[in-house]
N, C-alpha and C positions, 0 to 999 in steps of 0.2 A: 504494500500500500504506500502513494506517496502522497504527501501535501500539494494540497492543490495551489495552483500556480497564484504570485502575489503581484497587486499594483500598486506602488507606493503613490503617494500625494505628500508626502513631509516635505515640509520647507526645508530649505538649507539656511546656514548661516547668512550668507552675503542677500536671500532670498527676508528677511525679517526686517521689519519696519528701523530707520533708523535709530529712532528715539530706545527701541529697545535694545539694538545694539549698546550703545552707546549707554545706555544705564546697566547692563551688564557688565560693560568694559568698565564700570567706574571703579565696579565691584572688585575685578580680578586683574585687569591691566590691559593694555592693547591685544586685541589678538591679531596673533599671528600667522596661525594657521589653524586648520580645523578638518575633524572627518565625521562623515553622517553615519550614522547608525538606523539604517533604514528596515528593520525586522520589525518586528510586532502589529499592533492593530491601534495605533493615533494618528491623528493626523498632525500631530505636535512635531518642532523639531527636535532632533535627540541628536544631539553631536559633543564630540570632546574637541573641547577650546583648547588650543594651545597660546599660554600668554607668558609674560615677563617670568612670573610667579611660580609657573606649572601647569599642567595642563588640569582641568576640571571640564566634569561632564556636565551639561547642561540640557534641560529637556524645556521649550518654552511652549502655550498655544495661544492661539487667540480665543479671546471670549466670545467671540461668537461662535464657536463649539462648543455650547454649555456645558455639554456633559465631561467633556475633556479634560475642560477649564476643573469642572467640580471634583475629575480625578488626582488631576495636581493638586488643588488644596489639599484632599484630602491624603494622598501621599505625601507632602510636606509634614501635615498634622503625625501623620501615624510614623514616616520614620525616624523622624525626630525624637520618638518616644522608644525603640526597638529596644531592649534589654542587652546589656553588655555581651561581647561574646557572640550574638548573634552573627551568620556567614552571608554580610552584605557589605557592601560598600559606603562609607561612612558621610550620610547627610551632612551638608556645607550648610545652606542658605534658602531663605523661597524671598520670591518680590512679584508684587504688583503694580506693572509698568502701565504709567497713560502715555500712546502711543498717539501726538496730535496729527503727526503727518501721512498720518493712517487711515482705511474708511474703517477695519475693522479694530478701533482704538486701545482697548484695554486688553493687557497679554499676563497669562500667568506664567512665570519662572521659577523651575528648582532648578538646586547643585549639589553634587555631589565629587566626594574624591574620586578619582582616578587611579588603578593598579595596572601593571601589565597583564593584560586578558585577550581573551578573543572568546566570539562564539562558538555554543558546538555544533558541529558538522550535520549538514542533515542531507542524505540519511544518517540515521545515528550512528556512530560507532563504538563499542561494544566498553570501552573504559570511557570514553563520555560521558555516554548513559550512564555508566554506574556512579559516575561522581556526583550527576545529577540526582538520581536516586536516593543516595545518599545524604543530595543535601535538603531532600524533601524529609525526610525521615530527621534530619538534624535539625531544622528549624521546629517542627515541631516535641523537641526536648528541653526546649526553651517556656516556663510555665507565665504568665502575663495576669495583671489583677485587670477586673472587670471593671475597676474603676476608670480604666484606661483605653482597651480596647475592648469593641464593641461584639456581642455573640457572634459568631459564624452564624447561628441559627436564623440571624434578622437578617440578613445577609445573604441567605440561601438560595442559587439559583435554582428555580423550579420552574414549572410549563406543565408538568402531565393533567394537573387542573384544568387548564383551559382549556388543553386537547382533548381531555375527557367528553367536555363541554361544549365544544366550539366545531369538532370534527371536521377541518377544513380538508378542502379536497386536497392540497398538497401529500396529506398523511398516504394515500395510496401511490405514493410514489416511494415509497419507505418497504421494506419488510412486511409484509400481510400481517406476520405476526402482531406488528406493533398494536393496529388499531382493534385487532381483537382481545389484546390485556389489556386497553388502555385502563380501565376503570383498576384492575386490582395494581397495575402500578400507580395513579392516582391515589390510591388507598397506603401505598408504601410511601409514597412523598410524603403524607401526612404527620408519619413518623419520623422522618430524616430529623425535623428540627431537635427531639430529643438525642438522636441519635450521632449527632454531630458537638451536642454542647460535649465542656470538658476547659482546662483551664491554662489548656497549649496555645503555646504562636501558633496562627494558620496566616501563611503567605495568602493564600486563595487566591492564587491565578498562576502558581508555579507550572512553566512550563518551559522548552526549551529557549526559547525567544526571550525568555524572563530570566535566565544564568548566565554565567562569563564563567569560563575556566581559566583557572591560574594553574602555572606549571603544564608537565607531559608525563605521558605514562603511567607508570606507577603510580606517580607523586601527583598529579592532576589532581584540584580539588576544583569546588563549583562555590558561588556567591549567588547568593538571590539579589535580583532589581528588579522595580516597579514593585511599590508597596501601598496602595489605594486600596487593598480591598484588607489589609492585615486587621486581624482578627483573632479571636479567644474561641477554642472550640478543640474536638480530639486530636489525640496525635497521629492521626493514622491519613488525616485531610488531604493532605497537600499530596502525599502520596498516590494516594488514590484518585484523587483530582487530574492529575498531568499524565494520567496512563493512558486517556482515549487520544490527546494530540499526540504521543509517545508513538503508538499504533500510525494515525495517519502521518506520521514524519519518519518512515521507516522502521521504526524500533519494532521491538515483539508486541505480540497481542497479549494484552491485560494479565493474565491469567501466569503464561510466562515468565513477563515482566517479576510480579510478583515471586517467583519462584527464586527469581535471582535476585530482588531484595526484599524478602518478608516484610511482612504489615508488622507494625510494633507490637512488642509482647503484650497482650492482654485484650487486643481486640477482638470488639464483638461480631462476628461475620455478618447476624444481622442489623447492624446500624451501615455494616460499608454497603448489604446490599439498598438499604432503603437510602443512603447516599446516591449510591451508583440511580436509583427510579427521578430520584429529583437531579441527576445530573443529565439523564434521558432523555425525562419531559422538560428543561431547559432548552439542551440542544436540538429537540427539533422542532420545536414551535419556537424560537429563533433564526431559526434557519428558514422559514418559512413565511420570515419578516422581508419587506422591504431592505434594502441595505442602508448603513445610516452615511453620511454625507463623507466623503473623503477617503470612505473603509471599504471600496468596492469587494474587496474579494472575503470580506468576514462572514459572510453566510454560509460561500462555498464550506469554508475553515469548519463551521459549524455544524454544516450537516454531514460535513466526512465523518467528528468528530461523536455526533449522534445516531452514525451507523454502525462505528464501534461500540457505542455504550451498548446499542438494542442488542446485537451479537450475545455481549459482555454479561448484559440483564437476563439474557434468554438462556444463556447456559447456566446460571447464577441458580434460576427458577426452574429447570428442569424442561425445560421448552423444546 
C-alpha cells in the first residue's frame, strides 16, 4: 500500500507578507537562508530560518485559515507546557503579527529549536519505523495533571454516529462490510471516550510527517512535532493512533506492526478496539467531506487511512 500522492500550497519564506518577515527577523536576526518543510497537512509555512544567531524552525499562517491559525495557538499553549524529558524539540516563542501590507492581515507565528534531523523515508524503512514506534510508546510514559492538559476523550475523533445516521451514498464505495456494522460500531465509539481517559501524554496526531530522526542505524532515535492536539489520556494512544497512516505509507499492517512493538503492558484490548471504531467512523465520514481550502489531497490521506482501520476493525471483530 502506498500514500496517496501530495499537493502542497505552503508559502515559502520570501512568499510571507513583509511586515511578518521583518517582525520575525527582529526576533532572531536577518535571515539568511532558509528551507521549506513541505510534508504534512497546513497550509502554514514551516521552514528553518537560518540567521546571525542559529538557525530556528518556524511555522507561521494566516488568519484567514481559522482553523490553522487556532492550531498554532493552540500548539504554542500546549508545548510550552510539555513535561521535562519529553522526545521533542524545545518550544522558543509564538507572536501575533498585524501584517498592514497584506489583504490577509493578521498571521500567527511559533519557534522552535533546531537539531540535526531529517525525515523518515517513506516507504518506511524497517529501523525508522521502529524508532518511531518507539517514540509513540515513549511519549506516552510521560504522566500530565489535568489541570493542564485537556482529556483525549473531549478530543476524540469520531464519525460512526453520523454515519450510522446520515448513510451517505459515498459509504458504498467503502467495504460492504462497513455499512452493515455500522450501528454496532457506532455503539463501540460510544465507549472509546472511557476507554481512552488515563493520565499519559497523548501527542494525538503522531505520525510519520509528525517525527524527525536524529542519528543512523542503530543509534536513530525519533522526536515528536506538531503538538495542537497534546492531550491527557492512555498510554497505549499515540501508538495505536499512527498505525493506519503507518499501513498507507508503506509500513506493515496494524496487527504486525504491533507484533514488533507491543501495546504497553496493561492494556485493555477492548478500549484499543472501541478506539480503533471511533478512529473508523472519523476516517470515513471525513473522507467523505468536501476538502478544506489549501489541503487538497487530505481526504484522499483519509480515506486510505479509513480503509485500513475497516480491515483493522473487521478482523479485530471476527468479521
Amino acid at each position: 500500500m502506498s500514500a496517496p500522492a501530495t499537493t502542497r500550497t505552503r508559502p515559502t519564506w520570501p512568499e510571507l507578507p513583509a511586515a511578518v518577515r521583518a517582525a520575525i527577523e527582529r526576533r532572531i536576526g536577518a535571515v539568511t537562508g532558509w528551507t521549506s518543510h513541505d510534508g504534512g497537512y497546513s497550509p502554514g509555512m514551516a521552514s528553518t530560518l537560518r540567521a546571525p544567531g542559529g538557525a530556528v524552525f518556524v511555522k507561521a499562517v494566516s488568519a484567514v485559515h481559522e482553523f490553522s491559525a487556532h492550531l498554532y495557538r493552540e500548539e504554542a499553549r500546549r508545548a510550552a507546557l510539555l513535561p521535562p524529558g519529553v522526545p521533542a524539540p524545545r518550544f522558543l516563542w509564538s507572536a501575533e503579527i498585524e501584517a498592514p501590507d497584506a489583504r490577509d492581515r493578521e498571521w500567527v507565528t511559533i519557534a522552535f529549536e533546531t537539531t540535526p534531523s531529517r525525515s523518515p523515508r517513506i516507504p518506511w524503512h524497517d529501523d525508522e519505523l521502529g524508532a518511531v514506534l518507539d517514540l509513540a510508546v515513549a511519549v506516552g510514559e510521560h504522566t500530565v495533571s489535568g489541570d493542564v492538559f485537556p482529556s483525549f476523550s473531549r478530543e476524540l475523533p469520531t464519525g460512526a454516529a453520523l454515519l450510522a445516521a446520515e448513510r451517505p451514498s459515498g459509504l458504498a464505495t467503502y467495504d460492504p462490510w462497513l455499512p452493515d456494522h455500522l450501528d454496532r460500531i457506532a455503539e463501540l465509539e460510544l465507549e472509546a471516550p472511557a476507554a481512552v481517559e488515563g493520565a499519559h501524554l497523548v501527542h494525538a496526531d503522531m505520525r510519520g510527517d509528525n517525527a524527525l530522526l536524529v542519528g543512523h542505524g542503530a543509534e536513530v532515535r525519533a522526536l515528536a512535532v506538531d503538538w495542537p492536539y497534546a492531550a491527557r489520556g492512555a498510554a497505549f494512544c499515540d501508538l495505536v493512533g499512527m498505525l493506519p497512516a503507518t499501513h498507507v505509507e508503506g509500513g506493515p499492517p496494524p496487527e504486525e506492526a504491533l507484533r514488533r512493538r507491543p501495546l504497553p503492558p496493561g492494556t485493555d484490548e477492548d478500549a484499543v478496539t472501541a478506539f480503533l471504531a471511533s478512529m473508523t467512523g472519523y476516517f470515513v465520514h471525513s473522507s467523505l467531506l468536501a476538502p478544506p481550502p489549501a489541503i487538497p489531497h487530505l481526504r484522499a490521506f483519509q480515506r486510505a487511512q479509513g480503509e485500513v482501520c475497516i480491515a483493522w476493525l473487521r478482523r479485530r471483530l471476527g468479521g
